[in-house]
N, C-alpha and C positions, 0 to 999 in steps of 0.2 A: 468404703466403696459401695455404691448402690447396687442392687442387683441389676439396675436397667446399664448403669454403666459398665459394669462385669461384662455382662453381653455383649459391649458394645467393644469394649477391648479384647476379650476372645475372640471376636468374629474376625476384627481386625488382624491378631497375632496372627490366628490361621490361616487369614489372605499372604501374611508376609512369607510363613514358613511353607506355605504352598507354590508362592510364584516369588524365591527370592532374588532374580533378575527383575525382576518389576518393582519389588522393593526397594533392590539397588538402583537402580535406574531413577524413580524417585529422589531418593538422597543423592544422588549428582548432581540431579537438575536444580532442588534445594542448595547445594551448593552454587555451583554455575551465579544462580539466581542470585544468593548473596554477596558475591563477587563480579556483579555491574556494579558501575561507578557510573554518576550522574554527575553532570556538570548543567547547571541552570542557565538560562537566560545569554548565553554566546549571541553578541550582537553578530550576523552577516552580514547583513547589508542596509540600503536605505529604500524608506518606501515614502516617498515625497521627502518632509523631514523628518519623519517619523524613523527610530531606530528599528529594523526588524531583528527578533529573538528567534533563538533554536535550542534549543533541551539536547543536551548529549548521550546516550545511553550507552556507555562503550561494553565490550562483552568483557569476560574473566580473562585472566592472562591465560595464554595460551591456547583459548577455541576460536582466537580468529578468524574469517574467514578471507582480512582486506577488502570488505565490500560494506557499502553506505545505502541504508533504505531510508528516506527520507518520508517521514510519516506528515499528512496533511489533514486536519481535521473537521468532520461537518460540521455541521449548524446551518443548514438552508442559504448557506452564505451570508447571513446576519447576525448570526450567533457563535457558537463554540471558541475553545482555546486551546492551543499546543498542549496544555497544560493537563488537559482528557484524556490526553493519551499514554498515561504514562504505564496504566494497566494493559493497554493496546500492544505495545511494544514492547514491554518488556520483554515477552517471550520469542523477538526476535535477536534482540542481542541476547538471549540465553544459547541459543542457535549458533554464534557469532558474526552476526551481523552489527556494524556500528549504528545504530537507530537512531536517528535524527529526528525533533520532530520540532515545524518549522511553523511558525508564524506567517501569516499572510492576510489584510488589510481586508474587511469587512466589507460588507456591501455600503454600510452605513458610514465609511468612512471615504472611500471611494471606490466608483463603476469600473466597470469592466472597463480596459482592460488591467487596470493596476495588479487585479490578484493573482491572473500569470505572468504577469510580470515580475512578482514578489518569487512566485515557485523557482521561476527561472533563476532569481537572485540566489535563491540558497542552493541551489544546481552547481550554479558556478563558483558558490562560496566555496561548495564541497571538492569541488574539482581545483579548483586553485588552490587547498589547504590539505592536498590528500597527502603528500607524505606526513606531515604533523597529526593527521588524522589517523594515521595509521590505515592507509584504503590506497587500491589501484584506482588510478585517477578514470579508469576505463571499467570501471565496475560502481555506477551508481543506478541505484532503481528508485524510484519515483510510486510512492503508495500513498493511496487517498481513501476516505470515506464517507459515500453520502456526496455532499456537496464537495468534499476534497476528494473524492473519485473523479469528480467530474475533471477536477485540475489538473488530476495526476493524467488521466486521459488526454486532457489538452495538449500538458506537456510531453508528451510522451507520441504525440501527432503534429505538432509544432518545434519540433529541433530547430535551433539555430534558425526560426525567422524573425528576420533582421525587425518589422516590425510589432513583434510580439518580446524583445528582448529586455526594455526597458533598459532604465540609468540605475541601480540598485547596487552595483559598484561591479569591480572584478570585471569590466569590460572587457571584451575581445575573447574572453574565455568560453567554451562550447559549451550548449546545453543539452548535449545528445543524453539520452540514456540508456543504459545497458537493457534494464528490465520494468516493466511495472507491475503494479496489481492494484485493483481497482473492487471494493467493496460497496454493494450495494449502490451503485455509482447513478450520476443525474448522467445521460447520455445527451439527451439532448432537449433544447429550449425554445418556447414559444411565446408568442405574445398571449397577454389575458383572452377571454373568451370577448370583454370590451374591449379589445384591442390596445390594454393597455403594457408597455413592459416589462419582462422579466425583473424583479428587481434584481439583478444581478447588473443590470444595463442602465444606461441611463435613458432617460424616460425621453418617450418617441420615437425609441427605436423600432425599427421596420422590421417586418418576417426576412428581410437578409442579413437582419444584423444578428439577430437570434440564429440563423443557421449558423454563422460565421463562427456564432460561440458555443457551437456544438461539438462536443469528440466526433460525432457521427459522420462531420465530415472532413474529416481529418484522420483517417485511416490510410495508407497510404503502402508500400512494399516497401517502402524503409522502418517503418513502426517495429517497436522494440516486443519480440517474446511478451507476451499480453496475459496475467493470472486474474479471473474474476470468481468474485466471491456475493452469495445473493441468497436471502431467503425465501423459501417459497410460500411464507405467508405473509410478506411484504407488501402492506397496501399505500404505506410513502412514496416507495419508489420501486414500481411494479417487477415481478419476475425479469419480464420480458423486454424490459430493457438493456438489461445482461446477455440476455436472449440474443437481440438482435445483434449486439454488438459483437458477440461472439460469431455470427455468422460473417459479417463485416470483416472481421479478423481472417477469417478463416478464408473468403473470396479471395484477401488481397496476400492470401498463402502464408499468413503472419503462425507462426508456433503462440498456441492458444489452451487455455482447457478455462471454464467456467464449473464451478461447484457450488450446488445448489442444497440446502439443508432443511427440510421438510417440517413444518410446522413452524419456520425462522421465523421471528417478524423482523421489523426495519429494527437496525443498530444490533443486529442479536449478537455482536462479536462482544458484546458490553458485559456476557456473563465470560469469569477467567476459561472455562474449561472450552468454551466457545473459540475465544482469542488464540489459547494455546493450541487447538488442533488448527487454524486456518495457518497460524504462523506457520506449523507442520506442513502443509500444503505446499506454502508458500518459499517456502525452505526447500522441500523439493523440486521444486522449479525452478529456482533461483539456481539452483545448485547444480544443475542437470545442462541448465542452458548457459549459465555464467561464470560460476566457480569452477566445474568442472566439468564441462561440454562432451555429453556423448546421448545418443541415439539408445532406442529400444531396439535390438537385435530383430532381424526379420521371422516371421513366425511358420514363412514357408505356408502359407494359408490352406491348413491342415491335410496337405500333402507331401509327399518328399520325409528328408530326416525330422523325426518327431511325429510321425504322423503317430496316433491313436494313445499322445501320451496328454494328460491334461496339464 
């Protein structure tokens, strides 16, 4: 053993024998972790005649929690694949959540509106497949990044409209969702500075076609509990997009918190320790407003019983 390695393993031993809840806590989550089960490529639905795929992530037996986060992935909506995310999500089926993450049709392959239409597909796949799936069919959240923020937002403002449903199969079935979160998310879209548009659209479309296909305006006092996640050195897709949204959320009384991480750039959830603390976040919101519904106690605003205790 080297000397430089010696050090490296004593500093470590004494971390364990110093904090060994933190040790333990480790090696559960090591476990937990080695006991997801993936299942690949689950066709849900259809997107023209294309087959759509979904990735299963299911948790270890027994940390269930019966809840479905349908992960969505960017790439400026001409790029990315389900397939990205598989370090993304991991650490939310460790949590026990069942982590879905879902395929949905390109800009290059077809415009708007196909790709919420796609979301909506694996929505209703999950809801008409929840007991099999092992999920309350009334406990699905809807999580995007980047360009699949944008969707998950869409979704997540768009329930159940009859023209945003699509043919993708499972008809008749709801596309409500319990919860979302939305990472470094596109809020909203405009035409080029030449007036040309969004590729996300098809070409010619108008400044009301681009609002139309904005979260921003589809926030609404039925919107689902709202978790946004955003860095503050973000020059893709600015702070203050998150920003505003969050205000938006917050006018229309919606249960919201946005978390901001200081030096982030765009995509920062892409390092593990990144992912696993948002998941953390995300977990506790989930879980607060979904899993198990309760309130922060009143704090008496520092009068009455409690007063001068911190």
């Amino acid at each position: 053993m080297s000397r430089m390695t010696r050090r490296n393993f004593l500093g470590t031993a004494g971390i364990a024998a110093a904090f060994p809840a933190l040790d333990g806590h480790a090696a559960r989550a090591q476990t937990r972790d080695a006991a997801i089960s993936v299942e690949k490529n689950v066709v849900f639905g259809k997107g023209g005649d294309m087959d759509l795929r979904c990735d299963l992530y299911r948790p270890a037996p027994g940390t269930e929690k019966r809840m479905a986060t349908i992960h969505l992935h960017g790439g400026g909506f001409t790029g990315g694949s389900k397939d990205a995310l598989a370090e993304r999500i991991r650490p939310f089926a460790m949590r026990g959540y069942l982590a879905i993450a879902a395929q949905y049709r390109l800009a290059g392959q077809a415009k708007w509106p196909t790709q919420i239409e796609d979301v909506k597909a694996a929505v209703r796949w999950a809801r008409a497949n929840a007991t099999s799936l092992g999920i309350e069919s009334d406990r699905i959240a809807i999580v995007g990044y980047s360009a699949g923020g944008h969707l998950a937002l869409m979704a997540a403002g768009t329930q159940n409209r009859a023209e945003l449903e699509g043919r993708g199969g499972n008809a008749g079935v709801g596309t409500q969702v319990a919860a979302c979160a939305a990472y470094y998310a596109v809020t909203e879209l405009s035409p080029g500075r030449d007036g040309s548009a969004s590729v996300l659209l098809p070409d010619g479309s108008d400044a009301a076609a681009h609002r139309a296909a904005s979260p921003t305006m589809h926030v609404t006092k039925g919107s689902p509990p709202t978790v946004l996640f955003h860095g503050v050195a973000d020059t893709t897709v600015p702070l203050e997009s998150s920003q505003r949204f969050m205000q938006l959320l917050r006018d229309a009384g919606i249960a919201t918190e946005l978390h901001t991480f200081a030096g982030a750039p765009h995509a920062f959830d892409s390092m593990p320790e990144a992912a696993s603390a948002c998941a953390l976040l995300a977990d506790f919101f989930f879980d607060r407003y979904i899993v198990n519904p309760r309130s922060f106690p009143p704090f008496g605003g520092g009068r009455g019983r409690g007063r001068g205790t911190v």
